[in-house]
C-alpha positions as CSV (number, residue, x, y, z in Angstrom):
1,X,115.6,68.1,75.9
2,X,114.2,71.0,73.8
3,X,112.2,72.3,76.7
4,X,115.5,72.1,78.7
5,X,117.3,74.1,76.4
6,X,114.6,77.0,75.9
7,X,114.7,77.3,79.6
8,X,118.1,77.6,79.9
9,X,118.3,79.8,77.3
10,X,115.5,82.5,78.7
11,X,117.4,82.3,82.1
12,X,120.6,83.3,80.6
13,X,119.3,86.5,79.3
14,X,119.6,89.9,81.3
15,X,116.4,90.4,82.4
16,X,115.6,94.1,84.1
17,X,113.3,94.3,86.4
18,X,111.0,97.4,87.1
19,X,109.0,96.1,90.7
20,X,110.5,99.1,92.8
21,X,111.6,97.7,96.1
22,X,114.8,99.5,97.6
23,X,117.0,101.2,95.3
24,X,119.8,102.2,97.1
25,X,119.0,105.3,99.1
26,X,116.0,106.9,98.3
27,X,114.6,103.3,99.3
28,X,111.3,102.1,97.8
29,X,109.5,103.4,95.0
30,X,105.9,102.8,95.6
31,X,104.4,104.5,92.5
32,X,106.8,102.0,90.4
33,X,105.8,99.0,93.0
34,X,101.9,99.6,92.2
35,X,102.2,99.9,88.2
36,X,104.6,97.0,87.9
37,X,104.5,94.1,90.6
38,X,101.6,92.0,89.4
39,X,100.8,88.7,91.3
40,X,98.9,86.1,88.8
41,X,95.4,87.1,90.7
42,X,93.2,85.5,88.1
43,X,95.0,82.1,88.1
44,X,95.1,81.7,91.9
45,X,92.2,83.9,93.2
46,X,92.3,87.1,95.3
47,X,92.5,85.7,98.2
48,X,95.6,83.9,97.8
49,X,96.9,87.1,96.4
50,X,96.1,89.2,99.3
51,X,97.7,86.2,101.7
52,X,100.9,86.6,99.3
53,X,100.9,90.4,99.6
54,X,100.9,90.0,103.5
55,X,103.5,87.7,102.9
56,X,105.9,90.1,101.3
57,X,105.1,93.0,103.3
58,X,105.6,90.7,106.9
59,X,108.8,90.0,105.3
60,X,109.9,93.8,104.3
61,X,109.3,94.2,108.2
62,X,112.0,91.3,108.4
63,X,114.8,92.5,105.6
64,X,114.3,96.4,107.2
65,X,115.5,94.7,110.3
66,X,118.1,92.8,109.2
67,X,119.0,95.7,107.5
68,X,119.3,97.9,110.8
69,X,116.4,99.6,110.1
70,X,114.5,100.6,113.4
71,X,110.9,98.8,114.1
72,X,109.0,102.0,113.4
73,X,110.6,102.5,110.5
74,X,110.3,98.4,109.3
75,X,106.8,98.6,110.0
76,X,106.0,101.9,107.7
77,X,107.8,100.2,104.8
78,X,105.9,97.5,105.4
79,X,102.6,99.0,105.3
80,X,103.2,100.9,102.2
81,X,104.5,98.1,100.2
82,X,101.0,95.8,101.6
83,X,98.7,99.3,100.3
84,X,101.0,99.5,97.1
85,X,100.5,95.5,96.4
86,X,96.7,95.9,97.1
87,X,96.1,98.8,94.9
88,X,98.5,97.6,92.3
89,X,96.5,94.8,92.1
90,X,93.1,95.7,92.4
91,X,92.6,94.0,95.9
92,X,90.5,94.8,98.2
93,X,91.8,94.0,102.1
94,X,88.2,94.2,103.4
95,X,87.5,91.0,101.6
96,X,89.9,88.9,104.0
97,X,87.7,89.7,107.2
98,X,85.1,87.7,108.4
99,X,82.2,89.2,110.2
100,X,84.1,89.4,113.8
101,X,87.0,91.2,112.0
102,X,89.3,88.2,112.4
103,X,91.1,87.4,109.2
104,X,89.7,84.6,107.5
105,X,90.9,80.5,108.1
106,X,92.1,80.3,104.2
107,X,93.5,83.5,103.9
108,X,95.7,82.8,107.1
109,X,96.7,79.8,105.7
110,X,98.2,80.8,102.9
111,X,99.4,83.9,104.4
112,X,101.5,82.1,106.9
113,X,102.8,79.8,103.8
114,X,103.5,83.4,102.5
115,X,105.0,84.9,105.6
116,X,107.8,81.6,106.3
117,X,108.9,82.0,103.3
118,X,111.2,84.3,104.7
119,X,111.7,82.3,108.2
120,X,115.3,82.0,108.2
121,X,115.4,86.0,108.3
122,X,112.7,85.9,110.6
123,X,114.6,84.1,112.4
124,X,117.2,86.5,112.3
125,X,114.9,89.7,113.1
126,X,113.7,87.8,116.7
127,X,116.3,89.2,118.7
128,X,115.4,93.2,117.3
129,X,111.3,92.1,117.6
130,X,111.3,91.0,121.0
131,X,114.2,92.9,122.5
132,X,114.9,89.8,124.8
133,X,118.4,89.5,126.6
134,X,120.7,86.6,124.7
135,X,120.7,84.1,127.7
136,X,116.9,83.9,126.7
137,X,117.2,83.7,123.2
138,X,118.7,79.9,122.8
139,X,117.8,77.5,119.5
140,X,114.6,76.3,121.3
141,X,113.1,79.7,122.5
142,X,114.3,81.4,119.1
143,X,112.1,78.0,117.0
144,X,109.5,79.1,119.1
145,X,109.4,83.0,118.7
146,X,110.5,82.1,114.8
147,X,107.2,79.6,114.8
148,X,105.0,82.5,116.4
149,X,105.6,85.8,113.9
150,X,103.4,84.9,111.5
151,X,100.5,84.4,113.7
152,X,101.6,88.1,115.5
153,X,101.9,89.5,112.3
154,X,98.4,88.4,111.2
155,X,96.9,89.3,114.5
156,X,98.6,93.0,114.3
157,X,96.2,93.0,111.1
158,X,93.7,92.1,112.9
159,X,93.8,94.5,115.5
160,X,94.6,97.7,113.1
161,X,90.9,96.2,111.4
162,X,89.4,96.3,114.6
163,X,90.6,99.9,115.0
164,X,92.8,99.3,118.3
């Protein structure tokens, strides 16, 4: 019961916080996202922290185009909030790559865990991603495109590694 109460109590305080994603129009702060957004590295190992910072930028790519943002555009923020979570955090993407430049099995793992943690907005974002008419785009074919972004997102990693 005491537990109980000290957690309700910390929740019920105003908590600010400083990570730096969009703040209104001038949009991210990157400088702020580096100092401030720490992942808990040492207790879950860099590589789970790397799959988690692909996991939030794949879904900044998302919320930009929810948010009418244009792909270009979605994918830029996205790229600067995965550099600012790597530096921020002392990671090192090289690490992630095996020797044929292909991410590595347990990285992918638990970057795809990362990645549909936003899958209902993925969801969302399919129709802006693939630029397919609406008659193509029912529940089936939208599961199926839904179930397929993380693996696209990984292999657009993949390829940018591989210099193409």
């Amino acid at each position: 019961m005491k537990n109980l109460l000290i957690t309700l109590l910390f929740l019920s305080l105003p908590l600010n916080v400083q990570a730096g994603f969009p703040e209104g129009k001038g949009g991210f702060n990157i400088k702020k996202i580096e100092d401030n957004f720490r992942l808990p590295c040492e207790e879950i190992g860099d590589y789970k922290c790397i799959a988690r910072s692909i996991g939030i930028a794949a879904c900044t790519l998302v919320f930009g185009l929810e948010a009418n943002k244009e792909l270009a555009e979605s994918i830029k923020n996205s790229d600067l909030i995965f550099r600012a979570l790597m530096k921020g955090n002392n990671l090192d993407v090289n690490s992630i790559f095996d020797e044929n430049l292909s991410i590595k099995n347990n990285v992918k793992e638990e970057a795809i865990k990362s990645i549909n943690w936003c899958r209902e907005n993925i969801k969302l974002s399919i129709p802006k991603l693939t630029n397919l008419p609406k008659e193509e785009l029912d529940e089936r074919r939208l599961e199926e495109l839904t179930n397929t972004f993380p693996d696209w997102y990984l292999n657009t990693l993949e390829e940018i590694r591989r210099g193409k």
